[in-house]
N, C-alpha and C positions, 0 to 999 in steps of 0.2 A: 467782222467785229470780234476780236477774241474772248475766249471766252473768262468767266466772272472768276477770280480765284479767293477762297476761302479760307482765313486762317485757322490752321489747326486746331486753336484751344476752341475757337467758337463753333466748326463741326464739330470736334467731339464734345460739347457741349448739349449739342442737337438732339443727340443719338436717343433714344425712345429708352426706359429702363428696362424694357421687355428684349432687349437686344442683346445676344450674345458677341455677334460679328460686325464689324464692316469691311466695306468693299474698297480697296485702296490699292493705289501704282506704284509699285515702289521706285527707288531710283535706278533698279536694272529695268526697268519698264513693265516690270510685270504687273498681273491685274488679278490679285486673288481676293478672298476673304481670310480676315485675321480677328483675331480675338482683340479684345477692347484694350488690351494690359501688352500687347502685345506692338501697338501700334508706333510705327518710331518716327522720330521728327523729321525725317527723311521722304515719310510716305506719304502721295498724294489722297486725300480719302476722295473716294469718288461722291460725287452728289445726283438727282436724278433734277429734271427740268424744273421745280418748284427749291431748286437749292439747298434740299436736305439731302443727308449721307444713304447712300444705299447699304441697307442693315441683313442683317440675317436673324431668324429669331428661332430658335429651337438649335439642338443640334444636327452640324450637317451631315448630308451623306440618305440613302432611303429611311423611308418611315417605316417604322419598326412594326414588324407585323400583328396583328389586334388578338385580343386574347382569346380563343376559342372554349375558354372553360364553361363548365354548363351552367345554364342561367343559375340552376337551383336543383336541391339532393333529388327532386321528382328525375327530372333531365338526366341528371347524371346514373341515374338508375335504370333508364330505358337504352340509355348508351352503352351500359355495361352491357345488359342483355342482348341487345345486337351484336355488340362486340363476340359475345358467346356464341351466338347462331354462327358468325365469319367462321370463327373457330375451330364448327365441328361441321359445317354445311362440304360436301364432298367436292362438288364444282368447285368453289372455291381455291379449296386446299389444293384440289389436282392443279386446278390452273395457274397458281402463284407458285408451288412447288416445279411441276413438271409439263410446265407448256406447251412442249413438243410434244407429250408423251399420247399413245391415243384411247387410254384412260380417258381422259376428259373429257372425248363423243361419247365413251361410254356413260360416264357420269352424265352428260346433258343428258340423256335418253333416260336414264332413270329419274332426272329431274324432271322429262317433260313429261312424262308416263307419271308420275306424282299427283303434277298440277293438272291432267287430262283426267286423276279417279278422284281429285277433289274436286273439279266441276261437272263429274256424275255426282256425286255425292250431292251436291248445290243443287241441280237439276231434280232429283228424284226427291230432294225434300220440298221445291219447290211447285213439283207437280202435285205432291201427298196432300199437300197445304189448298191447293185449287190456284195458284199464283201461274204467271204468263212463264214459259221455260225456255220461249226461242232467243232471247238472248245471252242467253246461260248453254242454249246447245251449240248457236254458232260460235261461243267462245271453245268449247271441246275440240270442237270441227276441226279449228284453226290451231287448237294444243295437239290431237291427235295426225292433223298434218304436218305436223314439225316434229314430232316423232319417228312420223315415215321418214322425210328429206332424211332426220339426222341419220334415222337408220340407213338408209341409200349410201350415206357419207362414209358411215362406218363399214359398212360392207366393200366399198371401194378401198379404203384403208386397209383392211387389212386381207383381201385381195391380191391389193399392190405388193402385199408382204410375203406372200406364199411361195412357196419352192416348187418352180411349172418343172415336174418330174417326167415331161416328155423332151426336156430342151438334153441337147449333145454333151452340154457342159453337164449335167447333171446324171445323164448315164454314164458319162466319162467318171466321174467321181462316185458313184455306184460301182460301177468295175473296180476300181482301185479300193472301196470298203472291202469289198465283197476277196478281193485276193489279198488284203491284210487280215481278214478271219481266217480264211485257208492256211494262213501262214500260220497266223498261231495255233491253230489246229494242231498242224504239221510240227512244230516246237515243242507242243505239248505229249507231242510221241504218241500221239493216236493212230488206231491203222486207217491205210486209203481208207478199207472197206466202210468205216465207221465215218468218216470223214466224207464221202461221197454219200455215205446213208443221210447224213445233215443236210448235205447241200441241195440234195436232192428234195426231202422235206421243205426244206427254208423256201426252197422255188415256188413250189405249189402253194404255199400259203400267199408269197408275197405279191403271186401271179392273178388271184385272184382280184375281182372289181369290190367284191367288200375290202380286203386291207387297203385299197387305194379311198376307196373313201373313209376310212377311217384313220388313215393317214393324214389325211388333207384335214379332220376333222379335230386330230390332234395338232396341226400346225395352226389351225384356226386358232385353237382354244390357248395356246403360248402366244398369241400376240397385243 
């Protein structure tokens, strides 16, 4: 049975006043939505199984995202101040700034170590008081365990970083400092005798196990 066809003036007569669009075939056969003003005596309007026009009602395309502004001046006051805290809080800043960087285990650790001497703090007023503390100490427990890991983490970090001063490559390039000083020694018209009196000093210091630890201590402290 073919289907019922509907003259023009009498769909758009249908059409709901809340309606921006309908949905119509034009004579290339296409099947969009057009504006009401737009509609030409060519177009089929489409209708749905009760024989009214399929409409659109608002504008199309997604719904416009809802307003985030704060309920009221109280809101917008509490928002500011956290806004502030983001601002100046160190984790933060390290980790939106320099994410790679390994700053940021640094900083977590003095964040954990914070929130580990504010739950002594909690703890020890709560004991002063005669109040129950072991839920307040196994929260330390579990701040001050995450202090160790992180610390673990960072030690590894900057471990990985250190210049292992017994590898080939690094004596190799030790040799080659060590005969660019000679050189300019030697440029600088110094005699042998004062030139081997340095190097001979320079050795003994550098030979020692304190400057390797304190070498390793200042590679530590630059990373």
């Amino acid at each position: 049975m073919p289907a019922k066809r509907y003259r023009l003036p009498d769909l758009l007569a249908k059409i709901p006043p809340s309606a921006t669009r309908v949905r119509v075939k034009t004579a290339k056969g296409e099947v969009k939505y057009k504006e009401l003003a737009e509609v030409a005596d060519t177009d089929e309007v489409q209708v749905n199984q009760s024989g009214d026009p399929i409409v659109m009602k608002g504008a199309p395309g997604r719904k416009p995202t809802p307003s985030m502004a704060p309920a009221n001046s109280t809101v917008a006051a509490i928002l500011r101040r956290k806004q502030d805290v983001l601002d100046t809080d160190p984790v933060y800043l390290k980790t939106r700034r320099t994410p790679d960087s390994p700053d940021v285990l640094h900083e977590v650790i003095v964040g954990l170590s914070e929130e580990a001497a504010s739950l002594k703090f909690e703890r020890d007023e709560a004991a002063r008081e005669g109040k129950d503390t072991a839920g307040l100490s196994a929260k330390r427990v579990q701040a001050l365990r995450a202090v160790g890991e992180t610390w673990l983490k960072r030690m590894d970090q900057v471990s990985g970083k250190l210049i292992n001063m017994d590898t080939p490559a690094f004596q190799a390039l030790w040799k080659f400092f060590m005969e660019t000083i000679r050189d300019a020694m030697v440029n600088t018209k110094m005699r042998p005798e004062q030139v081997e009196t340095v190097f001979a000093k320079f050795a003994t210091l550098v030979g020692t196990d304190e400057w390797r630890s304190e070498a390793k201590n200042r590679m530590k402290m630059s990373v």
